[in-house]
N, C-alpha and C positions, 0 to 999 in steps of 0.2 A: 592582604593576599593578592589584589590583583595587580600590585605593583611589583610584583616578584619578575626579575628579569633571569635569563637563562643561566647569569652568571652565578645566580642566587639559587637555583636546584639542588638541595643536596642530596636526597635519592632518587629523584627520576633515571637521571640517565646511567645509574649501577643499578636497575631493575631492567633486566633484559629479559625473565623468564619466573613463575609463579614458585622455580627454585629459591632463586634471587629471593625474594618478597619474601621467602619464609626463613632466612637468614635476621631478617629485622626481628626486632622484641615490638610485642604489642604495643608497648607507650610511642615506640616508633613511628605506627603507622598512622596515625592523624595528621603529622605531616606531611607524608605522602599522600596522603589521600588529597589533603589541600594542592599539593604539586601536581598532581593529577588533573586536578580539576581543572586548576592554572594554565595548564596546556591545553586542554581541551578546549578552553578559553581563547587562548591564542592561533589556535591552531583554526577554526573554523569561524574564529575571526576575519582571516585568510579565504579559507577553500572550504564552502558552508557546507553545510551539512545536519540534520538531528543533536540541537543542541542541549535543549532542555531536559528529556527523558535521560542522555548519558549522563547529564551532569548530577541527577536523581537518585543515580545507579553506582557511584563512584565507591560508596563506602563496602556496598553492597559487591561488587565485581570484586574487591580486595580482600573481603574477609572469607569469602566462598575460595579464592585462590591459596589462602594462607592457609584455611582447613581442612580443604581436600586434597587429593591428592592428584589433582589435573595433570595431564590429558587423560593419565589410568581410569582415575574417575570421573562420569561423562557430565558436561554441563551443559543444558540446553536453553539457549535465551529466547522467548519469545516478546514481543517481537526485537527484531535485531538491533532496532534503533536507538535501545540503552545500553549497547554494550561496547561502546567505543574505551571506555575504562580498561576491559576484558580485551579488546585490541590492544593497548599498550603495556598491558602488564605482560601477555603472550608475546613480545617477539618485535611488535608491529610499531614502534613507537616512531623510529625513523623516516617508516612507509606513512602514516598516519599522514605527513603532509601531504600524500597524494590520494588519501580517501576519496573516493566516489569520482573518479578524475580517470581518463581512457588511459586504460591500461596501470592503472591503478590499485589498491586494492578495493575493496567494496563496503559499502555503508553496511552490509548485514552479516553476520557471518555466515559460511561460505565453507564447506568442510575441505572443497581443491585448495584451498588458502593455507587453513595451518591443520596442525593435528588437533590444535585448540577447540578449533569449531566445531563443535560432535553432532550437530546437522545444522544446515541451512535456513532461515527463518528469517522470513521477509513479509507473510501475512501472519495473520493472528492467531491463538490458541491451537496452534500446534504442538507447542513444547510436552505438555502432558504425556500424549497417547506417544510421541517420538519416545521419551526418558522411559514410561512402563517396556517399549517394545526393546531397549537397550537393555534394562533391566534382565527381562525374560533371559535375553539372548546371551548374558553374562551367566544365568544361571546353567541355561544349558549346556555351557560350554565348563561349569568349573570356577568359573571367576569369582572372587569377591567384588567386584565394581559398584561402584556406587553410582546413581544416577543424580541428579539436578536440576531440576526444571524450573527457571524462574519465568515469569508469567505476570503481568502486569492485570489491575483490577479492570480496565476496560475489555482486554484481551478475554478476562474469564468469564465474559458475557457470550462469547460466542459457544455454540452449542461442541464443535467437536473438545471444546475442554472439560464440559461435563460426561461425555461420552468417555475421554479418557480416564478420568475421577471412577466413574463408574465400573470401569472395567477393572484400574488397577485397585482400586478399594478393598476387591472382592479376593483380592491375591495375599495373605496375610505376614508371607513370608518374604513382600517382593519391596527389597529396598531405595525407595524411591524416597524424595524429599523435592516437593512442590514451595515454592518462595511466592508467595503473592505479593508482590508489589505494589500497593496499595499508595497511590497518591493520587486519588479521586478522580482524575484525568486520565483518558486518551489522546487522541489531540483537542477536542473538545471535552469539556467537563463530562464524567461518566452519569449515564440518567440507568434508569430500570431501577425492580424492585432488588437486585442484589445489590447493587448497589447502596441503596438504604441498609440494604440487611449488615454489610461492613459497617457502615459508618454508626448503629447500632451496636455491633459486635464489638466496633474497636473501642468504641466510648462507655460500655459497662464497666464502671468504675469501679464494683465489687469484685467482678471477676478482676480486671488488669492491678487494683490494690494485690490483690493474693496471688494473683502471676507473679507480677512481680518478686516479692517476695519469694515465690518457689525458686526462682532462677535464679534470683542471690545465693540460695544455698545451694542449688541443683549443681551450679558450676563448679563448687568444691567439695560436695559431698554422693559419692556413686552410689551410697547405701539409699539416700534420698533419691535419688534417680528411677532405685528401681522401686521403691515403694510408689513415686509417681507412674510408672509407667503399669504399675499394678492398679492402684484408684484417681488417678488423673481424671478419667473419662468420667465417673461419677461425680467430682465436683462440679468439672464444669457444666454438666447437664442438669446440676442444679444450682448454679448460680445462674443459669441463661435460662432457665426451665426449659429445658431441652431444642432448645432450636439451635442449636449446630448442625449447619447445615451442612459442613464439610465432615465430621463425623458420620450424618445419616450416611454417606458415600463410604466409608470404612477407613478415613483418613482420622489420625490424630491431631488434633487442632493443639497449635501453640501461638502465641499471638497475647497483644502484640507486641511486638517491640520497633524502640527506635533505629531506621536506617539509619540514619547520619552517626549514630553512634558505634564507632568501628570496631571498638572493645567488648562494649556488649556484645555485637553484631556475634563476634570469634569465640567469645563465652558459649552464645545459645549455639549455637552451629553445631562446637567441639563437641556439647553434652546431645546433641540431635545428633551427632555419627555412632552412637551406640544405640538407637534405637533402629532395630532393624526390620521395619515395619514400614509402610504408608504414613507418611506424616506430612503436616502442613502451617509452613511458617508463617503469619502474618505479621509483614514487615510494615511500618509508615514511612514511608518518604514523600520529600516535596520535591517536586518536578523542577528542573531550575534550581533548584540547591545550591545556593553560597554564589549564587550572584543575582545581584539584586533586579536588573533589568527582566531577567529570565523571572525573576522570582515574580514580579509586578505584572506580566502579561504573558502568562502560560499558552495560551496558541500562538500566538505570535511569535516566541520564541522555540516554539517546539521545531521550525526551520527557519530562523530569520534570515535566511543569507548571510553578507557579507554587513561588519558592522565596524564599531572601531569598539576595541575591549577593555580600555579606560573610559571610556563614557558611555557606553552602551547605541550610542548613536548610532540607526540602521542606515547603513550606505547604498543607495539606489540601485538595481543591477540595469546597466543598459539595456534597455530593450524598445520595442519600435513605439512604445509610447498609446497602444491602441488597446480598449476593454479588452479584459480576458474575455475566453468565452464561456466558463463558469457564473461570469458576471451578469453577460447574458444572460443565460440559462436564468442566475437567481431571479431578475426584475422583470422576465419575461412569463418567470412562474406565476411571480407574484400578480403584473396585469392580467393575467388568465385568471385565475382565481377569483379576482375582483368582477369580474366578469359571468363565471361559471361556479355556483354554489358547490358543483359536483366535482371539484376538483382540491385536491389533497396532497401533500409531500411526504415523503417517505426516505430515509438515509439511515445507512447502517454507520451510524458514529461521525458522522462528516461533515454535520451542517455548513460549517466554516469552509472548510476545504472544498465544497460543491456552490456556495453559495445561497444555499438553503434558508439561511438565516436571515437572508433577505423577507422572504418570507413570514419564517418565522415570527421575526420579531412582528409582525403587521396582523399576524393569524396565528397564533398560538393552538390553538385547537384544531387547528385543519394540517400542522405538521406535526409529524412525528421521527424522533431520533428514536434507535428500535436497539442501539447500539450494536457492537461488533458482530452481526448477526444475518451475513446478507439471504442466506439460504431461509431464514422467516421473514425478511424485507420482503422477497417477492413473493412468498406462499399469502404474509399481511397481505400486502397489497392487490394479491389475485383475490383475497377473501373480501375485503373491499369493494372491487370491481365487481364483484359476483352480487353485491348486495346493491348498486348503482354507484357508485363512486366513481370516479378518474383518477387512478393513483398516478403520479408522477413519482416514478421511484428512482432515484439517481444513484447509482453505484459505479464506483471506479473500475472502467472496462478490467483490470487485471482481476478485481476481487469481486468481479460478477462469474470470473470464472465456477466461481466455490457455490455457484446455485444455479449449476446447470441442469438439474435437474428438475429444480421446482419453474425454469421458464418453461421445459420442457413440456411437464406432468400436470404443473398448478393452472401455466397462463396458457400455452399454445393450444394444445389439448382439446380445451373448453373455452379454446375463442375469447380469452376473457379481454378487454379493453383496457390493459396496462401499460403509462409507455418509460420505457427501459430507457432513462438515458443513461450514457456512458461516457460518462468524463472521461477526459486523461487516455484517448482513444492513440494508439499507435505509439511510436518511441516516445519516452517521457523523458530521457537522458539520465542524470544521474542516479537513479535510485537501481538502477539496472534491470537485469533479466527476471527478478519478482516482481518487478512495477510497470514492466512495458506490457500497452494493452494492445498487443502485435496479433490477436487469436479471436478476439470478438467477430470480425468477420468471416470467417471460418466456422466456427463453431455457431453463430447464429443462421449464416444463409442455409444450413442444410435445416432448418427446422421448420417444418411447417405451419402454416398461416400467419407468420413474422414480416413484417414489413422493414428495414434495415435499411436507413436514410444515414448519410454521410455530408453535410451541411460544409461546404467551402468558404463562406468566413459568416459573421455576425448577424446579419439579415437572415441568411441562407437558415443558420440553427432558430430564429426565433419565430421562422415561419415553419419551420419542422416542427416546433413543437406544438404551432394552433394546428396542422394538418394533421398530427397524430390525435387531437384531443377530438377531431371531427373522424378520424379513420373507423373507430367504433371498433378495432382491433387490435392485438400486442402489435407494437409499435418500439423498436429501438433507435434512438437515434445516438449516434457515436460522433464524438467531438475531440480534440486534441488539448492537450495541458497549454496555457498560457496566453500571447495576446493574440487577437484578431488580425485582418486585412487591414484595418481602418473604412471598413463599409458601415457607412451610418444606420444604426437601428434604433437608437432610443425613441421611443414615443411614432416610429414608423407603426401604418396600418396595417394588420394583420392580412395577407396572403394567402390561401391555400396553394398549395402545389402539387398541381397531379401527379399521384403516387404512380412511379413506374416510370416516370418521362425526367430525361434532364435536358442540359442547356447548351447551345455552344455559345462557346465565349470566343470564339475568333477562328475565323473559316479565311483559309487561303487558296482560294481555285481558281485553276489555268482556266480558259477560257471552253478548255471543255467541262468544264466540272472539276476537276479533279486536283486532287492532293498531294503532295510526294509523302508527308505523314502526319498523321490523325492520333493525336497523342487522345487515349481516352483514361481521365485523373476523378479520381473521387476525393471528396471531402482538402485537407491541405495541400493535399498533390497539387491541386489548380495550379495554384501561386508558382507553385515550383514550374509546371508546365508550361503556363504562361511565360515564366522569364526566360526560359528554356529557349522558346517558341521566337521568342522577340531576336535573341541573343543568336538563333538558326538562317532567319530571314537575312541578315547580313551577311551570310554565307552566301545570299541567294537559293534556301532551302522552304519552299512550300510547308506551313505546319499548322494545320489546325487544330484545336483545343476543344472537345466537348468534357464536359462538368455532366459525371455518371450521375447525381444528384442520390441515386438508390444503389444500394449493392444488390437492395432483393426487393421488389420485382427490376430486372433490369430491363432499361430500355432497348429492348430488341429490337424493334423498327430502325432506332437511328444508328445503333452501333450496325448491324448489317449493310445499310445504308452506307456510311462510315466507308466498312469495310471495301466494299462495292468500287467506292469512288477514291481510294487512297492504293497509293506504292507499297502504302506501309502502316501499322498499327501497331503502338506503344500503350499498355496498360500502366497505372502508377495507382502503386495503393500503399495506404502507408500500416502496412499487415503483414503475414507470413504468405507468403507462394501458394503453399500447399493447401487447395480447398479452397483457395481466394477468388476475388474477384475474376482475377486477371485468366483462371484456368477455365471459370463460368465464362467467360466469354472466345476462349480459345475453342471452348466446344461448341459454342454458339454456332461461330465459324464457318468450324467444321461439319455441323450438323446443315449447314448451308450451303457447303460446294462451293464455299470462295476460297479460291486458293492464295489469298495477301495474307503475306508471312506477318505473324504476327512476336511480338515481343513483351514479356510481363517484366515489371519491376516492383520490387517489396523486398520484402525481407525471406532471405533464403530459409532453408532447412537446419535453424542454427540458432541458440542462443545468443541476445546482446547483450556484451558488458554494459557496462558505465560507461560514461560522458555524458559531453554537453550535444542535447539535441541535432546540433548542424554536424557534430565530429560524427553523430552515428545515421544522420543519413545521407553523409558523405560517404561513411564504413558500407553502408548497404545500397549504394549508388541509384540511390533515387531523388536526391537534394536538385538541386536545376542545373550543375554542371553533369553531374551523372545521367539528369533523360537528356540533358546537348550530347554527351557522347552518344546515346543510342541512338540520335537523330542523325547525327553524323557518319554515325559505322553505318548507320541502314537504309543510307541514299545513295541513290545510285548518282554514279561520278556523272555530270554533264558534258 
């Protein structure tokens, strides 16, 4: 299969639409699916992207096309990043080389994209509560619509999917069909007790012997259909002695069956579009599916980059060659730890992707994956805190969005000593406008008794996290996706850094003092500032550089100061405008009767696509040529 070259496709490229696809005869499509896969293969080989989870999903995206009746009937993927199959069968197969690429289309779906997308899904266990409220809204109107909600078993750890179960369970008439996607993985292997409870569910061999069998004759026989849809629910509640768990919710359980197998796949579906009730398919698939590299190391290929697609061999991406700052975080946990009995990890599904497992592996018992669940990550981890502990709770700035209420209510509240990092802080590039953590400072500086540290390269975060572990208060510190300055930290001594004060990292004043402009950068900005700065002087342009170290408490003293003594002042934050940094200091300012005009830079009032890092903050004019133009437009000519 992987030596399949373009000449050799024989339905790929006459599948332009879920019409197409249902022109093929079922014996047909195993080779498409294989072609499918084949490109997806090639393709992000090329231009990476979420390989493993699509290629999981291949058989699964084609037999849901072939027996519904898409777009009429709505299909909702959670999360997005198995459905690149469901990309190319809709429309997108041409576009496909330019997935997750500026001006592109996008890794997730995306309802401005096609009519395919029947809503957007970029975080987790959405799909449910979306597909019931589609549902609803077909009945009010008249419609026969069908809903779809496919849902991967990581995904169904998080609480709003049982929220949805719950609600539509209880609707008897409400046509809904949940696909749990069951291959033991999220990006990290799936932990919790549901998870057991599947891998118990799928392996009762009495029950799946007699499944089986019912589904051989269910797909030819409708009389049999309706006698199961009449005592169905009592066998299986005594073959499981009653622990369906997706029954107690008002869902009919069917399960399991083989994803990869396409034919059955179209069988069970066709005989589930007459059941016009709650129901729940338990599919198995293996992540990485039909290729062997993927197959042999599931996180690693859930986004390896760029690789070569006959060998598997992962091809380097250029970069400056310096530790992530995830990596920090992981080894800087861990010397804390070793240090401080009172300290503990906490991640909702991520170990690997935060660095956690550093850790882990060394303290098994002092971390915990809580799975896709960040809104009881932090309520855990404030219960924790409340008991004496130090939780270090690490959640990706975009998907701490989804527990703003428990930093609120759980941690700030009642003062608890939690400290919030937040990976993957500001433009992330390709994964787009559901994955840039562009809002954390915003939405954390207005909350009270929150400390909000923003660390400019690898020293700077390892010393944030011994000050927060000494602050004895919620503490977030927000960091960027990828590598460092090259500031050496390994095995450096621990620092406190007075909360509320930063640093200048380069003062340029005339001999009375003073500045032509005082660029004031938190967290990555530095670097950019800095170059900026260097790149202004050869104009013969005066620029000093302070490093805001906090968002919140800010250093008031020096930015005033600052202010005082400069032409001019430039904020850079790598966040949204609104509520930011930069407008906290504009009122500073202004609360001070200094009238230097001042200038903020971030990200406007506006969602960011895709791309690569530099392209979008090139796009949002804060990279180091974008603060040189502001340095330039806002000096005065000599």
């Amino acid at each position: 299969m992987h030596d399949m070259t373009l000449r050799e496709y024989k339905y790929l490229y006459s599948i332009n639409s879920p019409s197409d696809l249902r022109r093929l005869s079922v014996e047909e499509l195993p080779l498409y699916c294989s072609e499918l896969r084949q490109y997806i293969i090639e393709q992000c080989a090329i231009n990476p992207g979420h390989l493993a989870s699509s290629l999981g999903a291949v058989e699964l995206a084609v037999a849901i096309h072939y027996v519904f009746d898409t777009p009429y009937d709505k299909l909702v993927w959670d999360v997005g990043h198995q459905a690149y199959a469901h990309k190319i069968i809709t429309g997108r197969r041409d576009q496909f080389a330019r997935n997750r690429c500026l001006d592109g289309i996008s890794g997730f779906p995306r309802m401005a994209e096609s009519e395919y997308d029947a809503f957007g899904a970029g975080h987790a266990s959405v799909s449910i509560s979306a597909a019931f409220g589609m549902v609803k809204a077909a009945a009010l109107k008249g419609e026969e619509r069908k809903a779809i909600a496919v849902i991967g078993d990581g995904a169904m750890t998080g609480g709003l999917a049982f929220e949805g179960m719950n609600n539509a369970g209880a609707g008897k008439n409400s046509d809904i069909l949940v696909i749990l996607n069951d291959n033991n993985m999220a990006i990290d292997r799936s932990t919790g007790a549901l998870n057991g409870y599947l891998l118990r569910l799928s392996t009762s061999q009495r029950y799946n012997r007699f499944k089986q069998r019912i589904w051989s004759m269910l797909s030819h026989t409708p009389r049999l259909l309706r006698f199961c849809q009449k005592a169905g629910n009592a066998v299986k509640h005594g073959l499981l002695q009653n622990s369906n768990l997706f029954e107690s919710f008002g869902f009919r359980y069917f399960g399991r069956v083989d994803g990869h197998n396409v034919g059955e796949l179209v069988r069970t579906l066709t005989a589930l579009k007459a059941i016009h009730e709650p129901k729940l398919l338990h599919v198995i698939t293996g992540k990485g599916h039909g290729y062997r590299p993927a197959e042999e190391d599931l996180t690693i290929w859930h986004a390896p980059g760029r690789f070569n697609p006959q060998t598997g061999e992962r091809i380097r991406s250029k970069t400056n060659g310096n530790d992530r700052y995830q990596d920090v975080f992981g080894q800087t946990l861990l010397d804390l730890a070793r240090a401080d009995e009172r300290i503990v990890g906490i991640t909702p599904a991520m170990p690997t992707g935060c660095s956690m497992n550093v850790m882990m592996e060394q303290m098994p018992d002092r971390c915990f994956d809580v799975g896709i669940a960040e809104s009881h990550a932090v309520t855990f981890s404030a219960g924790m805190a409340a008991s004496g502990m130090i939780p270090f709770c690490n959640i990706y700035s975009t998907f701490m969005q989804r527990a703003y209420d428990n930093i609120i209510h759980d941690v700030a509240l009642q003062r608890l000593p939690v400290v919030m990092c937040l990976d993957r802080g500001g433009l992330v590039g390709e994964d787009g406008a559901t994955h840039h953590g562009v809002f954390d400072l915003a939405y954390l500086c207005c909350v009270p008794n929150v400390i909000v540290a923003a660390p400019s390269d690898e020293r700077e975060l390892r010393n944030a996290m011994f000050t927060a572990l000494k602050a004895e208060q919620p503490f977030a510190i927000r960091y960027p996706r990828g590598g460092g300055c090259g500031t050496p930290w390994r095995d450096m001594p621990f620092e406190q850094l007075p909360i509320g004060r930063g640093r200048m990292l380069r003062q340029d004043n005339d001999d009375e003092g003073r500045t032509d402009v005082t660029v004031l950068a938190l967290g990555k900005c530095c670097s950019f500032a800095m170059e900026a700065a260097e790149k202004a002087a050869e104009s013969g342009v005066r620029v000093s550089v302070f490093d805001l170290r906090y968002a919140k408490p800010l250093d008031e003293e020096q930015i005033i100061a600052a202010a005082r003594h400069s032409r001019h002042i430039i904020t850079v934050e790598d966040g949204v405008l609104r509520g930011g940094v930069g407008e906290a200091i504009v009122k500073l300012i202004a609360d001070n009767n200094i009238p230097t005009p001042v200038t903020t830079l971030g990200v406007a009032d506006q969602f960011i696509e895709q791309g690569s890092p530099a392209q979008l903050y090139a796009l949002c004019g804060y990279d180091a040529e974008g603060i040189l133009r502001a340095i330039l437009g806002n000096t005065p000519t000599k």
